[in-house]
N, C-alpha and C positions, 0 to 999 in steps of 0.2 A: 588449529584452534581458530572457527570461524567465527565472528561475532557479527552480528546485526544490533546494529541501534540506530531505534527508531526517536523522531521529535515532530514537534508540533501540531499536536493533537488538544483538544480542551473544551468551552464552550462558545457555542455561538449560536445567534437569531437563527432562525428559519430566512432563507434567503440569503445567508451570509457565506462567507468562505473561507476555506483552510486550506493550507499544503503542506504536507508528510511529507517524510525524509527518513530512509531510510538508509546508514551508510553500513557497507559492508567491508570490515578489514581481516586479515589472518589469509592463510594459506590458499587462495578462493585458485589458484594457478589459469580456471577462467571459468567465466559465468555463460550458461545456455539458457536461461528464463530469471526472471524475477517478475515479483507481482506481488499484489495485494487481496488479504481475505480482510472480510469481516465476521463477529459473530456478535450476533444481539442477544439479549437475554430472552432464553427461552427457546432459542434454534440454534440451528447449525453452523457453523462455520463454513462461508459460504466465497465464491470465487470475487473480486469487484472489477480485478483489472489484470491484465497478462503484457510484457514483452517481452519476445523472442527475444534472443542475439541476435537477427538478423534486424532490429526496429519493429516489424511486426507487433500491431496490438491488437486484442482482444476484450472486450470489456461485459459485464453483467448487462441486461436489457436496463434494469431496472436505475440504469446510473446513467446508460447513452447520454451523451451531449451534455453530461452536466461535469464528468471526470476526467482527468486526463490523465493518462500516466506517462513519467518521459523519464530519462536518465541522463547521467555526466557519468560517462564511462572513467575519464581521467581520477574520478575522486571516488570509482566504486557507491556509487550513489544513484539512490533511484526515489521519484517523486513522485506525490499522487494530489494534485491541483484538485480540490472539491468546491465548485461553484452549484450557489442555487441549492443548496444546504435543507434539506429538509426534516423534521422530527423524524420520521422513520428511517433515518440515516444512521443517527444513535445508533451506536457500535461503538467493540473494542475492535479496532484495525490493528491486523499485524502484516509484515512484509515478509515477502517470501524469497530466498535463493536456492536454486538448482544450479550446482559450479560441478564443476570437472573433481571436486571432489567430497560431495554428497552435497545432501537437500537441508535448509537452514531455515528455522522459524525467527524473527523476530519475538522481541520480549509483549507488544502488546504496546498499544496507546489509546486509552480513552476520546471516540470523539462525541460531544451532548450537543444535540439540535434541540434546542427550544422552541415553543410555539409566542 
């Protein structure tokens, strides 16, 4: 019984910023990836940010140098730092786990860029 939950998602300026948290508990025995999607109304559900188990990240073009994603392994917990916030940001973010015992969505968090 793996759960994810996700916080601190909400509204914020254009230019502003957030950081998501995503904590993962229940039988995970160990994690190979965790990440972050987002999907906006109207498309897809789409990649924002990747880390391996090995530290390794990956991120969307369209976020470079404004996201960051990082983790505290000790507390199953993985973060996604959003600087430089802009309208077309608006998303529902969800976190993602891939563990040694199958693949886990998070519930969903609202985030609204205003202009």
């Amino acid at each position: 019984q793996v759960q994810l939950v996700e916080s601190g998602g909400g509204l914020v300026q254009a230019g502003g910023s957030l950081r998501l948290s995503c904590a993962a508990s229940g039988s995970i025995l160990s994690i190979n990836v965790m990440g972050w999607y987002r999907q906006a109304p109207g498309k897809q559900r789409d990649v924002v940010a990747v880390m391996s188990s090995g530290g390794s990240t990956s991120y969307a073009d369209s976020v470079k140098g404004r996201f960051t994603i990082s983790r505290d392994n000790a507390k199953n917990t993985v973060y996604l730092q959003m600087n430089s916030l802009k309208p077309e940001d608006t998303a529902v973010y969800y976190c993602r786990l891939v563990a040694g015992t199958g693949a886990y969505w998070g519930q969903g968090t609202q985030v609204t860029v205003s202009s």
